[in-house]
C-alpha positions in Angstrom: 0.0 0.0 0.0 1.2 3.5 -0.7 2.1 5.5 2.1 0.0 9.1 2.5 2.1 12.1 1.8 0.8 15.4 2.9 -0.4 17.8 -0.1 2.7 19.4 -2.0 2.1 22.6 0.1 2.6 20.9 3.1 5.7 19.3 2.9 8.5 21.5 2.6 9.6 21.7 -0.6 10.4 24.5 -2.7 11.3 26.5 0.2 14.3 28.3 -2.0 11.3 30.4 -3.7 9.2 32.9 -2.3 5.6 32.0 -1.7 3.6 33.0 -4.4 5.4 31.1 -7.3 6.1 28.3 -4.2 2.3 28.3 -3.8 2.5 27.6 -7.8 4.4 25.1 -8.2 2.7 23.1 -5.2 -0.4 23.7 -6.9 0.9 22.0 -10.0 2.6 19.5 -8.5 -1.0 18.5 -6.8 -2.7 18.5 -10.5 0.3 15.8 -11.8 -0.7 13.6 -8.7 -4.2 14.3 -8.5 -4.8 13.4 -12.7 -2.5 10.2 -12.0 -4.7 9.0 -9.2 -8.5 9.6 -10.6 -7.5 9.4 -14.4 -4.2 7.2 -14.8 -6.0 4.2 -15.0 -8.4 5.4 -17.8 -8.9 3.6 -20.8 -8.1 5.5 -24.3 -11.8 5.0 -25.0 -12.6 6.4 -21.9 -9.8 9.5 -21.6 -12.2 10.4 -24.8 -16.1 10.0 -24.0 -18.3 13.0 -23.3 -20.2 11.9 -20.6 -24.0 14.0 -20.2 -21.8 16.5 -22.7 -19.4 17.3 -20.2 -15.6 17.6 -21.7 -13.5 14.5 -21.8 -10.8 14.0 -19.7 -8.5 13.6 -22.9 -9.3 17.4 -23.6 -8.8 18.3 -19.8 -5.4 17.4 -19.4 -4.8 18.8 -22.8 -6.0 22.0 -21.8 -4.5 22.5 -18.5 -0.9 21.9 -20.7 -1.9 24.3 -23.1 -2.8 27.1 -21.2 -0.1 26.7 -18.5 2.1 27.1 -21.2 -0.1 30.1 -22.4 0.1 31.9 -19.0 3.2 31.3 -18.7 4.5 32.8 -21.9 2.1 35.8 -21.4 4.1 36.0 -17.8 7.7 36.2 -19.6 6.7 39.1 -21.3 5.9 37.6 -24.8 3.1 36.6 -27.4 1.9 33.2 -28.4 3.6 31.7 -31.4 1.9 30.4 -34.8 2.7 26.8 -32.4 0.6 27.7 -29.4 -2.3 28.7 -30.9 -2.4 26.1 -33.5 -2.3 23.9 -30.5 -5.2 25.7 -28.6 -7.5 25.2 -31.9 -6.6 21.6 -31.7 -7.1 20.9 -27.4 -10.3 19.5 -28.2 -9.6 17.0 -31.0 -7.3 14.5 -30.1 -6.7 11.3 -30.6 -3.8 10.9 -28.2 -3.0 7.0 -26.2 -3.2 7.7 -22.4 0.8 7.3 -22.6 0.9 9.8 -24.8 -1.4 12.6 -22.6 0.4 12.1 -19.6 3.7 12.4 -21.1 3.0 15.6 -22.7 1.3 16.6 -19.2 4.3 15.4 -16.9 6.8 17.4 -19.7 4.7 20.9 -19.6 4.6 20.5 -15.6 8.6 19.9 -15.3 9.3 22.4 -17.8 6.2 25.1 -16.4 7.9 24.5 -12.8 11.1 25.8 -14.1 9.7 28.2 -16.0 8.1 29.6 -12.8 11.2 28.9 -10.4 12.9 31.4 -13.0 10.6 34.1 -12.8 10.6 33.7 -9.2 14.7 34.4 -8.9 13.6 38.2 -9.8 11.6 39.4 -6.4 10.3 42.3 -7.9 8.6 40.8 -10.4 5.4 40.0 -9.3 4.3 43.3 -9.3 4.8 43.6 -12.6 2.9 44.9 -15.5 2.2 41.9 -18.3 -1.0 42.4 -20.9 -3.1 39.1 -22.2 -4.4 38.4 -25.4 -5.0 40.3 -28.7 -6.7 42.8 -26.3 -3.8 42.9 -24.1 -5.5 43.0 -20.8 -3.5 44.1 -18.2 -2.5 42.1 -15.2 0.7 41.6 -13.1 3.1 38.6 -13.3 1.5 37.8 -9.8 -1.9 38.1 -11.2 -0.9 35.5 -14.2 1.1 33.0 -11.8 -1.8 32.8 -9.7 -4.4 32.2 -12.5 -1.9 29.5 -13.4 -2.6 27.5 -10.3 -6.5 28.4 -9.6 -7.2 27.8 -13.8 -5.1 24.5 -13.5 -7.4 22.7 -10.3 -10.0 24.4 -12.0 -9.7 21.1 -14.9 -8.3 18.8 -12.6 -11.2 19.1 -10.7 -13.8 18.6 -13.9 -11.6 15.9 -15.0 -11.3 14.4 -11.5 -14.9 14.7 -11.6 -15.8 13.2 -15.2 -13.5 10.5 -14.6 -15.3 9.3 -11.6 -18.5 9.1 -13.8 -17.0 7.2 -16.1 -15.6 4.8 -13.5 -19.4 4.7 -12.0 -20.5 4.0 -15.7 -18.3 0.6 -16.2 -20.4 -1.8 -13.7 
């Protein structure tokens, strides 16, 4: 049996970075784990089903890489490339293997947890200015780091969520 860790936030990690990005980071950490535990076991047929019209989980996980990655860049002070939103038209056709998902999920996380651990090694700059968008909204980097986490459990909770209807739906 697995032994019971405490939730990301609680168990020291991380401590290097201040506790916004810190708070971040935990937060993704606690999507990886969470989407392993209700959705790892999945089958490709049903990572894809729209249960009562609801998203799949296949589009989920898909999602919460693509737009972490979206935030992110928006964060560093730059636009989306002709790549990233090609791959936001596409988030919702996929015809990806579970392997396949969670690999590209567990490679944005690594990579978006660096990407945040390097913003955070400037302490002012979570105060400041970054615009979103072709309407360049304003916000702060703070504002966009903290979307990050609240948008990310945001899916894993609707694909925590579908996934244990479709689990109900097998007997």
């Amino acid at each position: 049996m697995q032994e019971l860790q405490p939730e990301p936030w609680l168990r020291n990690t991380h401590t290097e970075i201040s506790a916004v990005p810190r708070a971040v980071i935990h937060a993704l950490v606690l999507a990886r784990e969470d989407l392993a535990k209700w959705c790892g076991e999945l089958t490709k047929e049903e990572l894809h089903a729209s249960v009562h019209g609801l998203p799949s989980v296949a589009f989920q996980i898909r999602h919460i890489a693509g737009s972490i990655d979206r935030l992110l860049t928006y964060a560093e002070a730059s636009q989306l490339t002709a790549a990233q939103l090609e791959k936001l038209k596409s988030e919702p056709h996929t015809d990806s293997s579970p392997a396949q998902l969670f690999e590209e999920l567990s490679v944005t996380l690594s990579q978006s947890i660096t990407r945040i651990s390097n913003l955070a090694s400037n302490p002012d700059l979570l105060e400041q200015p970054r615009t979103v968008g072709r309407e360049m909204l304003p916000t702060t980097v703070g504002g966009l780091l903290v979307h990050v986490a609240d948008h990310t459990q945001r899916h894993v909770g609707q694909a925590v969520t579908t996934a244990k209807m479709l689990r109900g739906l097998r007997s």
